[in-house]
Backbone bond lengths (Angstrom), bond angles and torsions (degrees), N, CA, C in turn:
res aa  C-N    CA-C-N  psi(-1)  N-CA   C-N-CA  omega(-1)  CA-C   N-CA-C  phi
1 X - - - 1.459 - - 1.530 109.93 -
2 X 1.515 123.15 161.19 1.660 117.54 -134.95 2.112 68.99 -114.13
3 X 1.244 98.90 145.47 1.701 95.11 176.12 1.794 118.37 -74.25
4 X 0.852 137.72 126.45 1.464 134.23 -178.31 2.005 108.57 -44.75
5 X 1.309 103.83 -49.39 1.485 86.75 -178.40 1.131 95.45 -126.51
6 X 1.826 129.81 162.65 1.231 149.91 -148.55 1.875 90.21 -137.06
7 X 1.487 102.06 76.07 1.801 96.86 179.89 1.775 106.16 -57.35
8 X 1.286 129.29 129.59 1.440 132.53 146.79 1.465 134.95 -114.91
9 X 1.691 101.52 124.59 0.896 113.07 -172.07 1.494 125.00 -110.45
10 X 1.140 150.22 99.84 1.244 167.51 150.87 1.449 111.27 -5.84
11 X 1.071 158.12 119.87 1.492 140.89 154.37 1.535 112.78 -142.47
12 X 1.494 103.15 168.02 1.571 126.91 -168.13 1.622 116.43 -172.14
13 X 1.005 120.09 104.94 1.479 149.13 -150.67 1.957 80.72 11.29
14 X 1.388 98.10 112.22 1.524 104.94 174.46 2.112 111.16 -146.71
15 X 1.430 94.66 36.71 1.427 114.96 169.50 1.255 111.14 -53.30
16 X 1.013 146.40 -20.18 1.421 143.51 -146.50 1.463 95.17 -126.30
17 X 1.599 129.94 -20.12 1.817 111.83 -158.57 1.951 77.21 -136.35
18 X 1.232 128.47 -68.22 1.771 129.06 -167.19 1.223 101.99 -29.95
19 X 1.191 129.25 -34.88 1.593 119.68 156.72 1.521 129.13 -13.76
20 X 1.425 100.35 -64.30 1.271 112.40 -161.31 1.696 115.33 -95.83
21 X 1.551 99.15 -43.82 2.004 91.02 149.95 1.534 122.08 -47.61
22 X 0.868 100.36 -50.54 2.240 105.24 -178.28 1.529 99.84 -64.25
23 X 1.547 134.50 -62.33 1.264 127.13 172.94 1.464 110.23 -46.59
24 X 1.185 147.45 -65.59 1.447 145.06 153.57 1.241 129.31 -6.26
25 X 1.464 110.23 -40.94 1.418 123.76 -173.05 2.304 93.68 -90.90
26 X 0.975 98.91 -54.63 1.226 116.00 -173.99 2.333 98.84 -44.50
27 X 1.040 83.43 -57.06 1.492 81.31 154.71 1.118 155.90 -53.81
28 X 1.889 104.62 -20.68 1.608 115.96 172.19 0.933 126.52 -9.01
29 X 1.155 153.32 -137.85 2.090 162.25 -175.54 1.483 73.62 -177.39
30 X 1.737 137.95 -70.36 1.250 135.58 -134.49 1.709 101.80 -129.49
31 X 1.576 107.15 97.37 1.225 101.74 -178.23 1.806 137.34 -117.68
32 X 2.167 78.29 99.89 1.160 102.39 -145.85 1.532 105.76 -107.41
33 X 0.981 125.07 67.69 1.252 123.96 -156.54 2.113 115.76 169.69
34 X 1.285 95.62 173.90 1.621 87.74 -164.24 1.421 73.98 -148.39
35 X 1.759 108.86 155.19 0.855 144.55 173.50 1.801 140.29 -121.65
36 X 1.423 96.90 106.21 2.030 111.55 -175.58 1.189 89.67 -109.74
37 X 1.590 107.76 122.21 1.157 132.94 133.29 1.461 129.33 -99.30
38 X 1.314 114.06 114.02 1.592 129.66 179.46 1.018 112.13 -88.55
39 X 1.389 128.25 97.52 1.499 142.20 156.49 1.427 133.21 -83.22
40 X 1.421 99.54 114.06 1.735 110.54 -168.79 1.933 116.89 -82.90
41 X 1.581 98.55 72.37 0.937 123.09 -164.58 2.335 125.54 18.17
42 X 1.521 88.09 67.76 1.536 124.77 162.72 1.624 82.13 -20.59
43 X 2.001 94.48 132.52 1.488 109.32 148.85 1.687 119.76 -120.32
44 X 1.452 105.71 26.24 1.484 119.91 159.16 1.347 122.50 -118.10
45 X 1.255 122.08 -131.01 1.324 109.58 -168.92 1.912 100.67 -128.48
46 X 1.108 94.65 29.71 1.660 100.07 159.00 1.086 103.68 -32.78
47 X 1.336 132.04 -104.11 1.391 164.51 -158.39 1.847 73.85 -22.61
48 X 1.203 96.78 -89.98 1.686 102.67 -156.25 1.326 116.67 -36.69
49 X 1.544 120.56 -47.98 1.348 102.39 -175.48 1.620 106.42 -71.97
50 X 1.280 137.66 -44.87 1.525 133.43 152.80 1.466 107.80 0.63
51 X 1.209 138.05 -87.17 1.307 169.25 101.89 1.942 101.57 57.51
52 X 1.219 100.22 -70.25 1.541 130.40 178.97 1.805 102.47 -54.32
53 X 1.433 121.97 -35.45 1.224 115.42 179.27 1.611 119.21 -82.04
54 X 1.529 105.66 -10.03 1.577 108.50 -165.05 1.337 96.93 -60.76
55 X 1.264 132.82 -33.37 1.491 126.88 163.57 1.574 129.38 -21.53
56 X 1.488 96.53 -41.20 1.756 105.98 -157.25 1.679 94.05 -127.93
57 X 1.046 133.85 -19.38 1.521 122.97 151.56 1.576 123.30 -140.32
58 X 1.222 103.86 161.81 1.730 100.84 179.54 1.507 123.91 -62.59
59 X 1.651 125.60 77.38 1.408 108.18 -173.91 1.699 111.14 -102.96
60 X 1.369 120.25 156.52 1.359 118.01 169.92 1.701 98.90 -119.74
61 X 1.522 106.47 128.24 1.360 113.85 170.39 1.433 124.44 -95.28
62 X 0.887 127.07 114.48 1.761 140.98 179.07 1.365 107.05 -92.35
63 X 1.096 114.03 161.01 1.589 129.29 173.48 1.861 94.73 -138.25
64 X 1.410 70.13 142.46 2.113 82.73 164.11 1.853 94.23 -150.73
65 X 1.472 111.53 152.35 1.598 111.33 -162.74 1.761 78.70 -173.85
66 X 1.321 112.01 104.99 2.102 106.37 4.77 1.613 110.31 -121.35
67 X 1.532 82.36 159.08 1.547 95.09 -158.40 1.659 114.87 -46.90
68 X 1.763 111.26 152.51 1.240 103.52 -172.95 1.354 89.36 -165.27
69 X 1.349 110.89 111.17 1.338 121.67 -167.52 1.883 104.27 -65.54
70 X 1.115 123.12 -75.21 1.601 105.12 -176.48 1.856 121.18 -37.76
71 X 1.131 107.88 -35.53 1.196 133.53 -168.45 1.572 109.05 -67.21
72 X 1.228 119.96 -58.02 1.351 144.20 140.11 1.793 101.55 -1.51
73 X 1.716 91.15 -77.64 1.418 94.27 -164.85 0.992 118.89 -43.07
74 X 1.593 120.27 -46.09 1.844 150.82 -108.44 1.875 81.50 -100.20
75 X 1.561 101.94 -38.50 1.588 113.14 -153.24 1.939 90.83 -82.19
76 X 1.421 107.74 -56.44 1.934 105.16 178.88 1.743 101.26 -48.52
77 X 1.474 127.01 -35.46 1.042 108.33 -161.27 1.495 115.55 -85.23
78 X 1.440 99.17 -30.53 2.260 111.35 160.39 1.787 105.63 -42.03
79 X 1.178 113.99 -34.38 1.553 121.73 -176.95 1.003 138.94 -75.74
80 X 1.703 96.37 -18.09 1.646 104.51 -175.82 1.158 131.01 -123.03
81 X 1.530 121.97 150.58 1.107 138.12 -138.59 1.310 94.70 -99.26
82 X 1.574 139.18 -47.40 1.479 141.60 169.73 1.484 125.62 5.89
83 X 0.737 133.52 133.57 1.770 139.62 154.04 1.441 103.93 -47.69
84 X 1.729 121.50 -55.97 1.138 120.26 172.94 1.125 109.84 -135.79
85 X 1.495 131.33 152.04 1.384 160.45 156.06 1.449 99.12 -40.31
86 X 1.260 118.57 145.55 1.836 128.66 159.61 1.754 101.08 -152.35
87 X 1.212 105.79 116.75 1.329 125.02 -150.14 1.931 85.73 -101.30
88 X 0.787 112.92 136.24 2.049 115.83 -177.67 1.849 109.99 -145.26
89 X 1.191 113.58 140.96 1.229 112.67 157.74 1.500 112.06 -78.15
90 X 1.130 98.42 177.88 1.589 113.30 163.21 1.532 148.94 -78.06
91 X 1.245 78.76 -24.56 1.577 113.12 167.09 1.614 135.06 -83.86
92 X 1.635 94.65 -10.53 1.570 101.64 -145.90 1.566 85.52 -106.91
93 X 1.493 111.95 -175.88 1.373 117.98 -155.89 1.661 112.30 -150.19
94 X 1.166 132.48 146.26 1.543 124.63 173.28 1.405 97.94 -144.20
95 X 1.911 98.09 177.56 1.535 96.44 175.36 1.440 126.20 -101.29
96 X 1.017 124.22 170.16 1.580 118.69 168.50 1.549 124.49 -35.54
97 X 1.285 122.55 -26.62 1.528 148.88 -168.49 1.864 109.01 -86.15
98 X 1.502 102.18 -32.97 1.600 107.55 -161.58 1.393 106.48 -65.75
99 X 1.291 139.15 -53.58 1.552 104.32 178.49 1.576 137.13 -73.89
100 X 1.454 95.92 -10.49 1.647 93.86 -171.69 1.897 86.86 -90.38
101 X 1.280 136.82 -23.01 1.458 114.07 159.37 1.846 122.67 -85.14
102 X 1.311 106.13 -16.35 1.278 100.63 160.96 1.692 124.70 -65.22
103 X 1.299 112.32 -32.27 2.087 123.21 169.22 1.211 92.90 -44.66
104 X 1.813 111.70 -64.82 1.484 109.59 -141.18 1.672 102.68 -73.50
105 X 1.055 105.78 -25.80 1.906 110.94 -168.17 1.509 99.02 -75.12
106 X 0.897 109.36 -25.61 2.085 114.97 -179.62 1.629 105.91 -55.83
107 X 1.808 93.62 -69.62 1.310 117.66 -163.16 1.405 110.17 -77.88
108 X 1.643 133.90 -1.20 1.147 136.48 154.55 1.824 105.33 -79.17
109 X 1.309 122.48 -50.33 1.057 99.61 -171.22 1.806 119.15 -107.81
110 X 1.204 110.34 10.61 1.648 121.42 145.06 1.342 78.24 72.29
111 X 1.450 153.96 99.88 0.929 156.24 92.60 1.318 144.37 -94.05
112 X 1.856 129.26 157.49 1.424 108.78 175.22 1.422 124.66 -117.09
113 X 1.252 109.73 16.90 1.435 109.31 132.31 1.639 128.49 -142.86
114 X 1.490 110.70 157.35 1.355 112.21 -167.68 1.193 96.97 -127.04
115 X 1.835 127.44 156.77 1.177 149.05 140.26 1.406 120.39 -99.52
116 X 1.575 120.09 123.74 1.735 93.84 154.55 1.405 93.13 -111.17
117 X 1.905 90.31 -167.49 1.045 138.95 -160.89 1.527 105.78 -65.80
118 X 1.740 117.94 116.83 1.341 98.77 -174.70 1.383 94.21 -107.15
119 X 1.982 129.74 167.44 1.496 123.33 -164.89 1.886 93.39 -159.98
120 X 0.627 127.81 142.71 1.408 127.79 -173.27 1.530 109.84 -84.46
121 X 1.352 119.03 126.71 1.310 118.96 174.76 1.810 140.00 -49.25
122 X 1.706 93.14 -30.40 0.970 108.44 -165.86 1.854 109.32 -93.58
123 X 1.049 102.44 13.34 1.641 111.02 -164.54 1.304 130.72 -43.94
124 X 1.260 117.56 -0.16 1.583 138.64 161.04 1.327 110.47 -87.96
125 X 1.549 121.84 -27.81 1.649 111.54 -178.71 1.272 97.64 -103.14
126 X 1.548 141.36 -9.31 1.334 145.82 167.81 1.160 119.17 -109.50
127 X 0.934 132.90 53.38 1.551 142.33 -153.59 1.910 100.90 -71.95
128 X 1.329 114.42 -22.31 1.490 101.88 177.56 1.323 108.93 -114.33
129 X 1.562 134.43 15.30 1.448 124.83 145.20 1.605 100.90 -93.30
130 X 1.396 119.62 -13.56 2.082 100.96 167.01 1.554 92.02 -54.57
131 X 1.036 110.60 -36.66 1.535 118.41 -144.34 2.081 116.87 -66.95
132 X 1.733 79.42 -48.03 1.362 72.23 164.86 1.561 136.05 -136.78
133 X 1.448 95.34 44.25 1.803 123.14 179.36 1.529 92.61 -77.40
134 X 1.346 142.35 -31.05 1.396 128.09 -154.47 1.756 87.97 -92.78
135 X 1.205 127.68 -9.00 1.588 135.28 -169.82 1.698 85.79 -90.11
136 X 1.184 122.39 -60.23 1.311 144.17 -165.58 1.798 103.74 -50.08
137 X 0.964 102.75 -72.06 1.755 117.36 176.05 1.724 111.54 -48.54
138 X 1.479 104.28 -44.25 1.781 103.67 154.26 1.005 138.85 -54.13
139 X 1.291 101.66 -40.96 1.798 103.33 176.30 1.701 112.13 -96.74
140 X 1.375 112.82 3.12 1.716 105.49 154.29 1.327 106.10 -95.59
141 X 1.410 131.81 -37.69 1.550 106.00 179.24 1.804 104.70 -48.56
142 X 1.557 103.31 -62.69 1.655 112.53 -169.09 1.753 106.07 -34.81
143 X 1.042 107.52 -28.03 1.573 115.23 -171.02 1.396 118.63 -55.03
144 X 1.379 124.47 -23.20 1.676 151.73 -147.33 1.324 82.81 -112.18
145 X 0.963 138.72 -17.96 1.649 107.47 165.98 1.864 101.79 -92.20
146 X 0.610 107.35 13.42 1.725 80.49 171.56 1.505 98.49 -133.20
147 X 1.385 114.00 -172.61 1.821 120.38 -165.98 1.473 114.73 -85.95
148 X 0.847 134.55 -8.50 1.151 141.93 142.18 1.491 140.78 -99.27
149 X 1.850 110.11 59.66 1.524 92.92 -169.79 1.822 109.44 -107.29
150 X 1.538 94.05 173.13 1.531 98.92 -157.53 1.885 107.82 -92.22
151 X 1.270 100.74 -176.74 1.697 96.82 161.37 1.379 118.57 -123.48
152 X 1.655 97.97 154.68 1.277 92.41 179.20 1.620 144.82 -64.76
153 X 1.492 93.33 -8.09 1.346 113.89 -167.93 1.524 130.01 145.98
154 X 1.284 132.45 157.88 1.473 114.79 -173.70 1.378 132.38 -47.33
155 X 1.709 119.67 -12.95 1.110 136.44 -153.42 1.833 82.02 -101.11
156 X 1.759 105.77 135.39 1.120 88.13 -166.80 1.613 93.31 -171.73
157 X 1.674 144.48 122.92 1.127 128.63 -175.37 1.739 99.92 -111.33
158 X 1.565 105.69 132.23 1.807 119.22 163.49 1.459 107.67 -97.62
159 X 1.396 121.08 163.35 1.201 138.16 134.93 1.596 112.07 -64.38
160 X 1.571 114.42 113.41 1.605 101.77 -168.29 1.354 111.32 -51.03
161 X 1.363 132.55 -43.36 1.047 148.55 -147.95 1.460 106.88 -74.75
162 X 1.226 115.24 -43.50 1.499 140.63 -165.75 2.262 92.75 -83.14
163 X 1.206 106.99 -41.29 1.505 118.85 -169.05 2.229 115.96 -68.53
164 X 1.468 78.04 -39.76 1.930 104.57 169.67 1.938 109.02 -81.99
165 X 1.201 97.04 -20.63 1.923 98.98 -170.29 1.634 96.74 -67.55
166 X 1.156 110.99 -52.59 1.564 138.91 -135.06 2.151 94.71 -103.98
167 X 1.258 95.07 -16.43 1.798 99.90 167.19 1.282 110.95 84.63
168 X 1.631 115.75 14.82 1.755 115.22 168.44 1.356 108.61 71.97
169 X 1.589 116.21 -166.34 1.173 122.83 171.56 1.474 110.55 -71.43
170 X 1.663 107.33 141.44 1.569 106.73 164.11 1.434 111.53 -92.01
171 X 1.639 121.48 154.55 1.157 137.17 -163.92 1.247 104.74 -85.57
172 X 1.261 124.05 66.83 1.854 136.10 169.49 1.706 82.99 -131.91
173 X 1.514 81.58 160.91 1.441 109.43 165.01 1.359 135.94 -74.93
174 X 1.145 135.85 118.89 1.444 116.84 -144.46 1.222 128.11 80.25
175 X 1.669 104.83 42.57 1.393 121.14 -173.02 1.837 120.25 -80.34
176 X 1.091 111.85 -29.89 1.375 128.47 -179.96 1.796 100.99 -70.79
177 X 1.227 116.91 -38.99 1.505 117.45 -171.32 1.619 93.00 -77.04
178 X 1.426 124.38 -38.97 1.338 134.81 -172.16 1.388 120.02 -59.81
179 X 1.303 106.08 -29.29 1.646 122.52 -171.78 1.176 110.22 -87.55
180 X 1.310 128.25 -28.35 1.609 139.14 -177.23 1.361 98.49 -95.87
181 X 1.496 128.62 -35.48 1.967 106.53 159.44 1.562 108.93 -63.27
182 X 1.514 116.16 -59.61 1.489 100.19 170.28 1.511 137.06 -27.85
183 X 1.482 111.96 -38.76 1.059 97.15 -150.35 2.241 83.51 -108.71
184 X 1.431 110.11 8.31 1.360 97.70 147.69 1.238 132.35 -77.27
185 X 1.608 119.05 -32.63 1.148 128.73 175.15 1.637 115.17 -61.68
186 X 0.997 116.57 -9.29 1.686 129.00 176.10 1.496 98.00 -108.97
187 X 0.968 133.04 20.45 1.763 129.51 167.04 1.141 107.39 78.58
188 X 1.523 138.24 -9.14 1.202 136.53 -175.62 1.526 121.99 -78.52
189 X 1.666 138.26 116.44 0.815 138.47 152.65 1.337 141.87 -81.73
190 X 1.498 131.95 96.96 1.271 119.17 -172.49 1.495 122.05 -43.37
191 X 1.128 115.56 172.31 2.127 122.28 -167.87 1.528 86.89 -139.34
192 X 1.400 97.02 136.44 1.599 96.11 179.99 1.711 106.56 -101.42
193 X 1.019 96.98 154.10 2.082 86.43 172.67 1.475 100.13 -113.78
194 X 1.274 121.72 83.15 1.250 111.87 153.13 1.425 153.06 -2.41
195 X 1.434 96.53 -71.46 1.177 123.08 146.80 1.660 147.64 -23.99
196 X 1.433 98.35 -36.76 1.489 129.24 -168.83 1.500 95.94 -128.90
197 X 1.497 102.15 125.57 1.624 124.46 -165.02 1.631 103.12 -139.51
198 X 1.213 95.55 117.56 1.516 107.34 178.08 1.874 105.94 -90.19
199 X 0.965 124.07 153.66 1.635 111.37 173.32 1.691 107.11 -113.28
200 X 1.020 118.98 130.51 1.678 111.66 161.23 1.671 107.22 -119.07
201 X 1.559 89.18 174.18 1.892 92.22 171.49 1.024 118.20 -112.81
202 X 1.409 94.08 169.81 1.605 108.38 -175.60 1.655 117.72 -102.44
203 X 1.594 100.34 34.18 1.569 114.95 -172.21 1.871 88.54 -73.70
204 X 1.386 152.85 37.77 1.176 154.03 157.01 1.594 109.10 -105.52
205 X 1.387 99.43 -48.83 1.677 119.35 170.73 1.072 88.80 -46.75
206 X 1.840 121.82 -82.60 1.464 107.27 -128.84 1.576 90.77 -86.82
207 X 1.205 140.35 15.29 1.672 125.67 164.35 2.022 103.71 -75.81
208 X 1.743 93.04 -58.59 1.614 94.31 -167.38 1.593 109.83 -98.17
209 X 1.486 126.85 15.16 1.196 117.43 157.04 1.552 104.20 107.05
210 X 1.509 117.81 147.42 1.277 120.13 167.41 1.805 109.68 -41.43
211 X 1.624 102.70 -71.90 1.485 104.98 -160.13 1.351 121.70 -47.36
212 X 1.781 95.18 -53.11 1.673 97.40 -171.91 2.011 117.59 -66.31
213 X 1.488 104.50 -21.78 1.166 102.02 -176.41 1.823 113.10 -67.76
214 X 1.523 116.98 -53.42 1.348 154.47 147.04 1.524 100.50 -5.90
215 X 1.372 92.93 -52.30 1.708 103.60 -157.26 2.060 100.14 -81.73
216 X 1.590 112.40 -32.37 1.277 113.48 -166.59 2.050 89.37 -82.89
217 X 1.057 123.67 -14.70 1.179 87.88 -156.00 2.356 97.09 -106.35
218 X 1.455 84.94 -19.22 1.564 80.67 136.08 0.979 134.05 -38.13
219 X 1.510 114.81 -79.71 1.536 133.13 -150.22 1.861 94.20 -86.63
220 X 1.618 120.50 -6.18 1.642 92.78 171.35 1.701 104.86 -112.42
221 X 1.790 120.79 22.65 1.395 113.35 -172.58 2.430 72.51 -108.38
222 X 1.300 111.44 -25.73 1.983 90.09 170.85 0.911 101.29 -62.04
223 X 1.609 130.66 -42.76 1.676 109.44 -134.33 1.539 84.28 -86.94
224 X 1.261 140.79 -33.38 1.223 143.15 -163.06 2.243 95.19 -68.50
225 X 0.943 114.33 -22.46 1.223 106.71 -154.10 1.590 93.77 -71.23
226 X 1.633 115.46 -39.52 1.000 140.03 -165.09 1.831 119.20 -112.75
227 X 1.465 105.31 36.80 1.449 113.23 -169.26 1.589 119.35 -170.25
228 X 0.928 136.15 108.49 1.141 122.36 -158.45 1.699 114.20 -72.28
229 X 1.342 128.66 -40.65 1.476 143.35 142.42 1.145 120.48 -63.93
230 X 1.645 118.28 157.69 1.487 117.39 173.01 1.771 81.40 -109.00
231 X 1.327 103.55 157.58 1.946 116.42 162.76 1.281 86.44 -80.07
232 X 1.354 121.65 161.47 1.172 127.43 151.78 1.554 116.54 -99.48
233 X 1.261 125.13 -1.09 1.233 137.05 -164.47 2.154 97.05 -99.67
234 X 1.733 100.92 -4.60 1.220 87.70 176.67 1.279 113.54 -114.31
235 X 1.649 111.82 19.69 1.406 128.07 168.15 1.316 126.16 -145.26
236 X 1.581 120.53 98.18 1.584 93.62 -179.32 1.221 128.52 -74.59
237 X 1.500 97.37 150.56 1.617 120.58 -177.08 1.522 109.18 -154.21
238 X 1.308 76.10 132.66 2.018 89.59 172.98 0.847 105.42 -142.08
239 X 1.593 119.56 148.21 1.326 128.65 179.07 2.006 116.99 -94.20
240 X 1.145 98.21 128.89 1.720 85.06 164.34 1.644 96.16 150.74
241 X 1.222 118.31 147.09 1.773 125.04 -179.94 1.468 110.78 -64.88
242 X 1.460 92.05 -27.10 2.019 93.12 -159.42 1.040 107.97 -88.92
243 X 1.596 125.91 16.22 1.476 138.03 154.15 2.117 106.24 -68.24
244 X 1.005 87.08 -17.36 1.834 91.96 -167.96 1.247 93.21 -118.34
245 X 1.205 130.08 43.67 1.653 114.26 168.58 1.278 109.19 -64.25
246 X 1.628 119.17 -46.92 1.837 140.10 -141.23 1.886 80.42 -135.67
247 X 1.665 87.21 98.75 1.607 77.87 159.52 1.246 119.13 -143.47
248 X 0.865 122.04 160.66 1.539 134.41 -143.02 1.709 120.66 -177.65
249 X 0.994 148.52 109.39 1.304 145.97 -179.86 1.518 117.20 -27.41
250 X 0.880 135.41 103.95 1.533 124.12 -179.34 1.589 105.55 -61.96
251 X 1.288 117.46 175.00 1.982 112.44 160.47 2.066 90.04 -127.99
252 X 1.092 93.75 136.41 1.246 121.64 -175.34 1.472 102.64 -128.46
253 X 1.304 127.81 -10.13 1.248 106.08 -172.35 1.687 154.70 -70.17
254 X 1.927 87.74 9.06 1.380 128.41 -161.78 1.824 82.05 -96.97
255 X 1.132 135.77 -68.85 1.242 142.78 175.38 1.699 122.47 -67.92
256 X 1.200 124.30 -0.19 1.065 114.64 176.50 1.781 144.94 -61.16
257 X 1.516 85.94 -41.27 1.602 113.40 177.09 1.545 102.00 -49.80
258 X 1.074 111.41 -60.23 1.646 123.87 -160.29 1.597 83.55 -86.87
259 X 0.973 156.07 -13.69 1.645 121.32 155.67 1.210 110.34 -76.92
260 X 1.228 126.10 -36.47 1.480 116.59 167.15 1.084 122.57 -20.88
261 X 2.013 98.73 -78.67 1.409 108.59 -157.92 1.477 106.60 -60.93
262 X 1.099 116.22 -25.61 1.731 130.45 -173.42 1.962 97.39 -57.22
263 X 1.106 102.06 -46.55 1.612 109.53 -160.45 2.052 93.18 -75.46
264 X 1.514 99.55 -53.00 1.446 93.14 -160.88 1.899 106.33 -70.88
265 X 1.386 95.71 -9.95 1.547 103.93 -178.79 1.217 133.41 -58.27
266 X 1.851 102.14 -38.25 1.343 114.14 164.35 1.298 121.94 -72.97
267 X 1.225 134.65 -8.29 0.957 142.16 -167.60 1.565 106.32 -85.65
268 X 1.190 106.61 -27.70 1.928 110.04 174.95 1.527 93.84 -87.32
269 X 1.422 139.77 -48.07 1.000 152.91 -138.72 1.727 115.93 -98.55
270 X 1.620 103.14 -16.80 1.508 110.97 -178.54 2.037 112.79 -75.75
């Protein structure tokens, strides 16, 4: 029997966190689903511990080199056999409960694409992004009614069929926000499940700091309001775990002002 969802997972030296997504999954109640992880040729021991779970769920490991996070996806999703796609970071986390209520929430409300609920893992050491992610997740569903709306985040369910029609993610930065304008321009509105809460971390926070992080994801839900692409050259981002080996809050608060104005500057200026 063909698995209902085709989990994909993305990775790049992510030894330290893929742990705990794969143990998560390994936990299901309802194990209904298969697992691709696309690894953009790992210089730790990704691969191996990956490897170590095929025991306790069905995973297929891919390589693509060199790594390319949309691309990544585009390639787990050519692979899979699923009814639907479930798109995951590496970092991020669910409960024992999430796929056998993620089936039923699909197939009650017959849609082909889904968002859930994203919530920060760390919500005891961030007590005011717990605080106001449930504000946050409102105003991206609300966002889908007008022509430019955003996504909630990498975590993200397709109809495979519907996900390959439409040509997957495109290879810009800011591909997840890209896929949910695409897939308005094809009449499609994502359905959020409330209900169903994926967790990720805030191992980005605690490297570059409350403000400056706070401050970029502001300044790329304006520029998006008013742009159909994000540059990526007007935000850094890199992909890979072994950016978070040593983490620790940076203090930026001597430099902050002037990244601001730098960030919100282009934004008159692009």
């Amino acid at each position: 029997m063909l698995p209902f969802f085709s989990i994909i997972i993305p990775t790049l030296n992510e030894e330290l966190f893929v742990k705990k997504i794969l143990g998560d999954l390994a936990k299901q109640k309802v194990k209904n689903f298969e697992t691709i992880v696309v690894d953009g040729n790992s210089k730790d021991k990704t691969r191996q511990i990956i490897l170590t779970y095929q025991r306790k769920i069905p995973i297929t490991l891919l390589r693509r080199n060199p790594p390319n996070l949309p691309l990544q996806k585009n390639l787990g999703a050519k692979q899979a056999k699923g009814s639907y796609l479930l798109f995951l970071d590496a970092d991020m986390s669910v409960s024992p409960s999430f796929t056998k209520a993620a089936e039923r929430l699909i197939r009650n409300k017959k849609g082909l694409v889904f968002q859930p609920y994203l919530f920060p893992l760390e919500k005891d050491e961030y007590p005011e992004v717990s605080t106001v992610y449930p504000l946050v997740n409102k105003l991206i569903e609300f966002s889908q009614n007008f022509n430019k709306p955003f996504s909630a985040g990498p975590a993200m369910f397709w109809e495979r069929k519907v996900f390959l029609t439409i040509g997957g993610f495109d290879n810009i930065f800011g591909e997840d926000h890209q896929i949910i304008r695409k897939a308005h321009t094809w009449g499609l509105r994502p359905k959020f499940l409330s209900s169903l809460k994926v967790l990720f971390s805030l191992r980005r926070m605690k490297k570059e700091g409350r403000l400056l992080l706070l401050s970029k994801v502001l300044y790329s839900h304006l520029y998006l309001l008013f742009n159909e692409k994000m540059k990526k050259k007007l935000i850094t981002y890199e992909m890979g775990g072994h950016l978070y080996n040593h983490l620790g809050e940076q203090s930026n608060k001597k430099d902050f002002i002037p990244r601001i104005k730098k960030l919100f500057k282009s934004i008159l200026l692009d």
